[in-house]
Residue frames relative to the residue before (quaternion, step in Angstrom):
aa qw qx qy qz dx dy dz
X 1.0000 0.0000 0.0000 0.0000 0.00 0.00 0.00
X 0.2721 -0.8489 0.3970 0.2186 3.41 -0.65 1.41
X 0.4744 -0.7416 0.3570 0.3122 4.00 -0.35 1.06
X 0.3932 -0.6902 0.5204 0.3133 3.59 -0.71 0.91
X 0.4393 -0.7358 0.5020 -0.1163 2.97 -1.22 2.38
X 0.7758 -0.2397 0.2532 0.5259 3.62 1.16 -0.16
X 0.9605 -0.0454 0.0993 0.2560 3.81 -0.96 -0.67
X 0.0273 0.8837 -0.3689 -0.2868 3.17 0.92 -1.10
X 0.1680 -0.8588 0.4717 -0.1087 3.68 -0.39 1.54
X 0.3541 -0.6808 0.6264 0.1370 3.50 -0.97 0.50
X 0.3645 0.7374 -0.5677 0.0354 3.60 -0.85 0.44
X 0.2551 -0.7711 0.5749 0.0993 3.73 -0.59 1.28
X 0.5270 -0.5334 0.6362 0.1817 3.08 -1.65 1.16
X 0.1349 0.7060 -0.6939 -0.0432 3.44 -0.66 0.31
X 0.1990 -0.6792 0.6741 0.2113 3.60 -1.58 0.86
X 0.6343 -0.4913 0.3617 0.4749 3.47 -1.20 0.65
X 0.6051 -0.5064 0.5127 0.3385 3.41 -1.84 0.11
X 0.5983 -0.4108 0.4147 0.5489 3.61 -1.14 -0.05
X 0.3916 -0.7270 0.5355 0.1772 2.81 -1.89 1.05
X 0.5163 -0.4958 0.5864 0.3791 4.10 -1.21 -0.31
X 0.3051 0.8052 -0.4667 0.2016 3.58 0.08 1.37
X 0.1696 0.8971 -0.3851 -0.1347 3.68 1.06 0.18
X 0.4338 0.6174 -0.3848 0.5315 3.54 1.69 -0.16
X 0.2534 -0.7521 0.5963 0.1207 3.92 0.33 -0.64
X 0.2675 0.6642 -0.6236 0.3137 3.55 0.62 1.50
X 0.3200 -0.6242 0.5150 0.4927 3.00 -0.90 -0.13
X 0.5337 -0.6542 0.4982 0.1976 3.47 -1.00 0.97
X 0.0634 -0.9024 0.4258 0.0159 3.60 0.86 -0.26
X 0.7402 -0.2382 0.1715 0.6049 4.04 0.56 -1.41
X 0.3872 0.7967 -0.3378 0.3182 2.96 1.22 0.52
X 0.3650 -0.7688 0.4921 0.1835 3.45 -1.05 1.19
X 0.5700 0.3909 -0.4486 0.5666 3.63 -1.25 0.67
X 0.7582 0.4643 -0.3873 0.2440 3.71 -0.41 0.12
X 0.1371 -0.8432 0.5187 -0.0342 3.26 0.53 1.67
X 0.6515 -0.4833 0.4600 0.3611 3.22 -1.58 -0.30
X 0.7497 -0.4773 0.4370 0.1385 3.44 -1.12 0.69
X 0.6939 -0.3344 0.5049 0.3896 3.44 -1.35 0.05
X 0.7825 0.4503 0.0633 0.4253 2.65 -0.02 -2.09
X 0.6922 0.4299 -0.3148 0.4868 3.85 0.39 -1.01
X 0.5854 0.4657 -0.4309 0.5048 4.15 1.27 -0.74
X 0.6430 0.4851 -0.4526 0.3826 3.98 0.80 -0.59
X 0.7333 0.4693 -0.2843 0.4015 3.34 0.89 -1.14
X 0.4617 0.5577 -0.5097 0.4648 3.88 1.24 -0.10
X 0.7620 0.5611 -0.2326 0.2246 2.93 0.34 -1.40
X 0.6093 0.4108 -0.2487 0.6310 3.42 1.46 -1.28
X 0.6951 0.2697 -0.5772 0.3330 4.10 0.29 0.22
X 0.5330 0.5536 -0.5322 0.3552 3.65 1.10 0.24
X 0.7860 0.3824 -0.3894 0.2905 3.42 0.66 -0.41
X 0.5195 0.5404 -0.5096 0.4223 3.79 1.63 0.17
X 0.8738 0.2226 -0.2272 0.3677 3.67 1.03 0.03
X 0.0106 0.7681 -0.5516 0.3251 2.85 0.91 2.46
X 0.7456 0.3915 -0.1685 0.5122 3.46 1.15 -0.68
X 0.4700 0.6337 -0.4169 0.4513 3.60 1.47 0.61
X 0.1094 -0.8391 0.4636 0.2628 3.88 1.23 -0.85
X 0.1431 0.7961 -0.5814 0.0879 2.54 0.66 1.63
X 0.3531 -0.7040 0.6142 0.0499 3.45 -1.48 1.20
X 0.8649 0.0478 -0.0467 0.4975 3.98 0.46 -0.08
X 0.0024 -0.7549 0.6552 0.0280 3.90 -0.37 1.02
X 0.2724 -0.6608 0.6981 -0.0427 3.46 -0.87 1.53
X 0.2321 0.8483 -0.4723 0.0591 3.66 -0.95 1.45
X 0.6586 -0.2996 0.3014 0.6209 3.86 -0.71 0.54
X 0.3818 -0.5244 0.6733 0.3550 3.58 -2.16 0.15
X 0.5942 0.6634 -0.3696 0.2649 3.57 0.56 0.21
X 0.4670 -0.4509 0.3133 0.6932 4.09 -0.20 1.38
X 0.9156 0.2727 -0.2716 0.1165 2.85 -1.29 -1.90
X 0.6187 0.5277 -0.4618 0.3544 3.32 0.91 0.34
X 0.5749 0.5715 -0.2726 0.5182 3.16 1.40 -0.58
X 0.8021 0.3657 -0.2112 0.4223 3.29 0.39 -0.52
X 0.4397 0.5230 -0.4479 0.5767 3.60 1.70 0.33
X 0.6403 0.6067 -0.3070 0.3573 3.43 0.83 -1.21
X 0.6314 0.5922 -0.0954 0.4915 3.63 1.29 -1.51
X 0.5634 0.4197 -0.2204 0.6767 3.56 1.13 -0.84
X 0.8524 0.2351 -0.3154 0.3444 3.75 -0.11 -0.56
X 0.3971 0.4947 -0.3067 0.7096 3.90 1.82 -0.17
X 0.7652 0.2149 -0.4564 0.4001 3.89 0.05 0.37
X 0.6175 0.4894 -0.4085 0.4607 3.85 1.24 -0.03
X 0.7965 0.2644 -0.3396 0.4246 3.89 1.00 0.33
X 0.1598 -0.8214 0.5437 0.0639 3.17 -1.93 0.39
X 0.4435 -0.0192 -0.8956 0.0301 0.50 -1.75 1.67
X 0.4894 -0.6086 0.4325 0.4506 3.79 -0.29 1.29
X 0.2125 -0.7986 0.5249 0.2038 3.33 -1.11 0.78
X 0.5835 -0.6014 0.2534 0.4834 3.65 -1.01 0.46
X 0.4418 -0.5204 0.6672 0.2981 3.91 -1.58 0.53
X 0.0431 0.6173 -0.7850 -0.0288 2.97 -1.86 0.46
X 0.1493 -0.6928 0.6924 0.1355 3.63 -1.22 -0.19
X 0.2116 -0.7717 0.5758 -0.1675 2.83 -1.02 1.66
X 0.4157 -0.7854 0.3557 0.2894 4.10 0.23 1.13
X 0.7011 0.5818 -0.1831 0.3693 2.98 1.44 -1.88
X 0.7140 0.4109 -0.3526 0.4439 3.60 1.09 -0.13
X 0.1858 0.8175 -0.4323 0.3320 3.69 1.67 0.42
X 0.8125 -0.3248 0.3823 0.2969 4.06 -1.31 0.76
X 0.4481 -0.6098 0.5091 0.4101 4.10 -0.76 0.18
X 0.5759 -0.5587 0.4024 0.4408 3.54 -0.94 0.81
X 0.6315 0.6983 -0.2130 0.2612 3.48 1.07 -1.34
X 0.5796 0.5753 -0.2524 0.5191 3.55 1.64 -0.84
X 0.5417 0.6541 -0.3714 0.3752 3.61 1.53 0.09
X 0.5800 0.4699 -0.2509 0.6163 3.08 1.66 -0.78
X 0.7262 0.5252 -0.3195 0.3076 3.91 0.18 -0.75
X 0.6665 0.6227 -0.2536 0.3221 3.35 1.73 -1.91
X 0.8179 0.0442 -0.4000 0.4112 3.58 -1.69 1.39
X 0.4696 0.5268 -0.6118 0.3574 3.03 0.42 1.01
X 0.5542 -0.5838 0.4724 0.3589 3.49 -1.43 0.52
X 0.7113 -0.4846 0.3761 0.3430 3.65 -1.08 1.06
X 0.5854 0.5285 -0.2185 0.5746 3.83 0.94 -2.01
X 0.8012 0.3656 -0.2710 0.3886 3.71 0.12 -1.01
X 0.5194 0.6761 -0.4507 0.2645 3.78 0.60 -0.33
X 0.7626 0.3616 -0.3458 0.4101 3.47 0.43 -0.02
X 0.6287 0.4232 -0.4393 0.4823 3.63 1.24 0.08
X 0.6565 0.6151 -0.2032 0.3865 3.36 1.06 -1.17
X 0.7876 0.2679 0.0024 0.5548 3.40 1.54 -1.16
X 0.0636 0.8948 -0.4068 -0.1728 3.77 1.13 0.33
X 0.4716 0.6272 -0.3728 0.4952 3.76 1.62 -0.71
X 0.5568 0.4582 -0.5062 0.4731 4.22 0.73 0.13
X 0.5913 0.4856 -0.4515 0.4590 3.79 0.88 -0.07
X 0.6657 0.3353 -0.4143 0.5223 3.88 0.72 -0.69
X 0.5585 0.5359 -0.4505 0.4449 4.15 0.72 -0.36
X 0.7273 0.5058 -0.1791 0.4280 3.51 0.82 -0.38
X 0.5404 0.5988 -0.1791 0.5633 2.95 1.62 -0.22
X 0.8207 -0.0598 0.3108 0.4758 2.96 0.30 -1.56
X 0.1814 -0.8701 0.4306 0.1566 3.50 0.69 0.96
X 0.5965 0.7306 0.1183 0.3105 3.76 -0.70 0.66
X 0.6627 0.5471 -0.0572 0.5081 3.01 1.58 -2.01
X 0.8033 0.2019 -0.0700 0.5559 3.12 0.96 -1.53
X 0.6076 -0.6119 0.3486 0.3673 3.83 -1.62 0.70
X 0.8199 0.0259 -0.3314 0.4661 2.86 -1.68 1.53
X 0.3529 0.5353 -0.5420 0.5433 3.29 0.59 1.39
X 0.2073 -0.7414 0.6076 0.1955 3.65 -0.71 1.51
X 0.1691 -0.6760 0.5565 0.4525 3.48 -1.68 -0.59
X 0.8104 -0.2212 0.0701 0.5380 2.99 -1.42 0.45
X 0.8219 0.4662 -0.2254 0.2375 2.93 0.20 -2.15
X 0.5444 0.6061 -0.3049 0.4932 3.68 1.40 -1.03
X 0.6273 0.4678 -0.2781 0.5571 4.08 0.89 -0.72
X 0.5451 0.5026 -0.2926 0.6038 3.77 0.69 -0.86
X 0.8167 0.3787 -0.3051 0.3106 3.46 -0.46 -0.71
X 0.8270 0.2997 -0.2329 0.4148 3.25 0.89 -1.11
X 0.5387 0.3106 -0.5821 0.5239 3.52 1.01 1.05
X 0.6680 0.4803 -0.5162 0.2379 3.55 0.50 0.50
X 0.3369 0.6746 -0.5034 0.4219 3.01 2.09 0.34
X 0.7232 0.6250 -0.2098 0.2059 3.24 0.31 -1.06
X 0.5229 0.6145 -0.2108 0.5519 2.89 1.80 -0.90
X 0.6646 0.5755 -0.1518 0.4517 3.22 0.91 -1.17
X 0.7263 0.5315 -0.1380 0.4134 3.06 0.83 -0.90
X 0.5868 0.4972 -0.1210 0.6276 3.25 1.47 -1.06
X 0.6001 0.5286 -0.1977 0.5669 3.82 0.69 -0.92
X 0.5866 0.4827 -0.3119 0.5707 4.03 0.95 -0.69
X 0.8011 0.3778 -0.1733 0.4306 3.37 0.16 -1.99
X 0.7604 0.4640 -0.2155 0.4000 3.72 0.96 -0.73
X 0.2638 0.8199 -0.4790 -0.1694 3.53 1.21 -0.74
X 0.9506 0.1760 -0.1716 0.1896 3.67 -0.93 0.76
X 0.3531 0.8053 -0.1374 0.4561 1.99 2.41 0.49
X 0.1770 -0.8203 0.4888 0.2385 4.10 -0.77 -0.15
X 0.2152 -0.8184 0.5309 -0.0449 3.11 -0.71 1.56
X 0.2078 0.7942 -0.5201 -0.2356 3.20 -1.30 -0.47
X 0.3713 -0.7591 0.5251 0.1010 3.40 -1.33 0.78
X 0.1787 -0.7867 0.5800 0.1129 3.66 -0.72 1.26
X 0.0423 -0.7310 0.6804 -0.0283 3.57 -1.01 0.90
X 0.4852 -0.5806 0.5712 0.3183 3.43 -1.71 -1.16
X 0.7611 -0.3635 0.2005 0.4984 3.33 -1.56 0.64
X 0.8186 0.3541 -0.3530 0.2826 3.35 -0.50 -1.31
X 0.8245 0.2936 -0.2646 0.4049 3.33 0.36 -0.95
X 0.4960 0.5422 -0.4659 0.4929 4.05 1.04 0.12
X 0.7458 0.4881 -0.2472 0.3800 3.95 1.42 -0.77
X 0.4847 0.5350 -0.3125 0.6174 3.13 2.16 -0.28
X 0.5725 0.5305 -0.5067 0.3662 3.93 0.51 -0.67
X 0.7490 0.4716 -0.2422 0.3973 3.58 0.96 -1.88
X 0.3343 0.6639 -0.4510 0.4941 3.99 1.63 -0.04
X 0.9138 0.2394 -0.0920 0.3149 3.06 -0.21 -1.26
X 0.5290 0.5645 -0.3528 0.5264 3.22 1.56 0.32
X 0.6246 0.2649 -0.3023 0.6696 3.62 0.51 -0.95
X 0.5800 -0.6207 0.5206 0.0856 4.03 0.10 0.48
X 0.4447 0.6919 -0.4468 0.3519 3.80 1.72 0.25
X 0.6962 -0.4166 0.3348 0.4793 3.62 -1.27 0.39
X 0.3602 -0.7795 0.5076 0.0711 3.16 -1.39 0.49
X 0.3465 0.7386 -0.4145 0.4033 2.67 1.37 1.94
X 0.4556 -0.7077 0.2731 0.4658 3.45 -0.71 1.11
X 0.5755 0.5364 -0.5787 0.2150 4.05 -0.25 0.27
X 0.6087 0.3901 -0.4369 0.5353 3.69 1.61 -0.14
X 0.3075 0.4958 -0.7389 0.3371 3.92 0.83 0.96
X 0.7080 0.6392 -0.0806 0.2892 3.57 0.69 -0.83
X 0.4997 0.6629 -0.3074 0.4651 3.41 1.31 -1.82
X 0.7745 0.2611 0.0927 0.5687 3.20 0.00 -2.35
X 0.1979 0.8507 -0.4862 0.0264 3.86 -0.78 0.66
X 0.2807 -0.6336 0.5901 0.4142 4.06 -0.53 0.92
X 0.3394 -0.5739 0.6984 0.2602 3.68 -1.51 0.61
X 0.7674 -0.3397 0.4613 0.2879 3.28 -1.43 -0.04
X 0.7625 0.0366 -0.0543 0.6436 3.57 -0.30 1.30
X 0.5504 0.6427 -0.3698 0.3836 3.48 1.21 -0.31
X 0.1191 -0.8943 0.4241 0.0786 3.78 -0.55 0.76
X 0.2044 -0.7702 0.5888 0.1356 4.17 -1.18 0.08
X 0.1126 0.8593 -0.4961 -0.0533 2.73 -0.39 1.45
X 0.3145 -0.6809 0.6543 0.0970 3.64 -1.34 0.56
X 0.6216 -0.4679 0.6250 -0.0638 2.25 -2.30 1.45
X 0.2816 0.8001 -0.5280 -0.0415 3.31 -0.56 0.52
X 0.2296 -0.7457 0.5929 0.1992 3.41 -1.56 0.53
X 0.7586 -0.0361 -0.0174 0.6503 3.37 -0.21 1.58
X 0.7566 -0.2624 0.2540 0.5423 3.84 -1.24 -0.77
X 0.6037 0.6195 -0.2961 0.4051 4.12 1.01 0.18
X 0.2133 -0.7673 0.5933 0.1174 3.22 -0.54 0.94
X 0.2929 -0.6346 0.7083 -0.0989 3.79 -0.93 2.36
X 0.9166 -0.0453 -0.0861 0.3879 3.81 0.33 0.04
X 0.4119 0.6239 -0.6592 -0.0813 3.66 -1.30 -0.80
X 0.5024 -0.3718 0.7777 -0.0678 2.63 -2.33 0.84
X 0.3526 -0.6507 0.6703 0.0543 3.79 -1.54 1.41
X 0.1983 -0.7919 0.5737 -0.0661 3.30 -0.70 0.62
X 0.0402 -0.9020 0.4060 0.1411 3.68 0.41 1.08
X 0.6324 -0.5985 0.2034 0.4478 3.75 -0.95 0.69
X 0.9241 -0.1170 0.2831 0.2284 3.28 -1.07 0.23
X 0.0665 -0.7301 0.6541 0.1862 4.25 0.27 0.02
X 0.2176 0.8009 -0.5252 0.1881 3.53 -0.26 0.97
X 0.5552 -0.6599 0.4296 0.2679 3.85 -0.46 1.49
X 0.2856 -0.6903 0.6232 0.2314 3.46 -0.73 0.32
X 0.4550 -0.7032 0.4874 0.2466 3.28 -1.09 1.39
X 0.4659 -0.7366 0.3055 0.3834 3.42 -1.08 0.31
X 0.5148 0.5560 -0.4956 0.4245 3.15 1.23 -0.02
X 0.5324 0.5319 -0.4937 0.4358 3.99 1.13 -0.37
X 0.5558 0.6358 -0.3934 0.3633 3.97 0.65 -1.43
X 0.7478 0.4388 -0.3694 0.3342 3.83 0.21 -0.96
């Protein structure tokens, strides 16, 4: 039985919404990649499943599409909570090496994504899991200190929001549970906390949301 550590807080993982990508690179740190049709519907519907959460502060990547999920989901509640931006919850370092390239092309164009796949890490400016995990669980922490009993959320991205939920459920830190256990898009984790400790979470899939038709073609 886990002793009560302080406050108790809410804070949802949110991954960004779908992005506006019709080339299929991976977008990685790249500027200009906003949200979608479809990714503004799916902000919009996780702002309105967490009107009844009070949230009070949404902490989000410096990257557009995170920002602009964040904005979309801080304009469906009230009271709009405040925005911050928070580096440590920013893309894998590793997507620096991968980004405008077409998806199909990454593995001729980029052959180092075969040792990243392997073995996360090995090579420089390659995080591991556990390093990616941690520093959005700093954040959590951090927010969970400054906020106590409060309900936050923080938008990030796949790899590192799928490395946070690694190292929480405590599974190997191999890349096929980046994968096993995944946040979709717009898709969110939220946690329980006691004080700066996380006593639960619970997956939260994205949104059921029609594809526009201009997305469909």
């Amino acid at each position: 039985m886990l002793r009560d550590r302080g406050p108790h807080s809410r804070i949802f993982l949110v991954r960004h919404a779908e992005v506006e990508n019709p080339h299929r690179v991976l977008y990685g740190h790249l500027s200009g990649f906003r949200l979608s049709e479809l990714g503004r519907a799916q902000s919009a519907a996780v702002g309105r499943r967490l009107q009844a959460e009070g949230i009070g502060l949404i902490v989000h990547s410096p990257l557009e599409r995170a920002k602009e999920t964040a904005e979309i989901i801080a304009a469906e509640l009230t009271p709009e909570p405040a925005l911050e931006v928070d580096p440590r919850l920013v893309e894998a370092e590793f997507s620096r090496y991968l980004q405008g390239v077409p998806y199909w092309q990454i593995p001729v164009r980029r052959p180092l994504w075969v040792v990243h796949k392997a073995r996360r890490g090995m090579l420089p400016g390659d995080e591991t899991i556990e390093v990616m995990g941690k520093r959005v669980l700093e954040v959590v922490r951090r927010v969970a200190i400054e906020h106590p009993g409060d309900a936050a959320a923080l938008v990030s991205h796949a790899d590192p929001l799928n490395a946070a939920w690694i190292l929480l459920d405590g599974r190997p830190q191999h890349e096929r549970e980046m994968h096993r256990k995944a946040i979709g898009k717009a898709g969110m984790l939220q946690i329980d906390m006691d004080g700066d400790t996380p006593r639960s979470w619970e997956y939260i899939p994205p949104p059921k949301i029609d594809k526009p038709a201009s997305a469909a073609a």
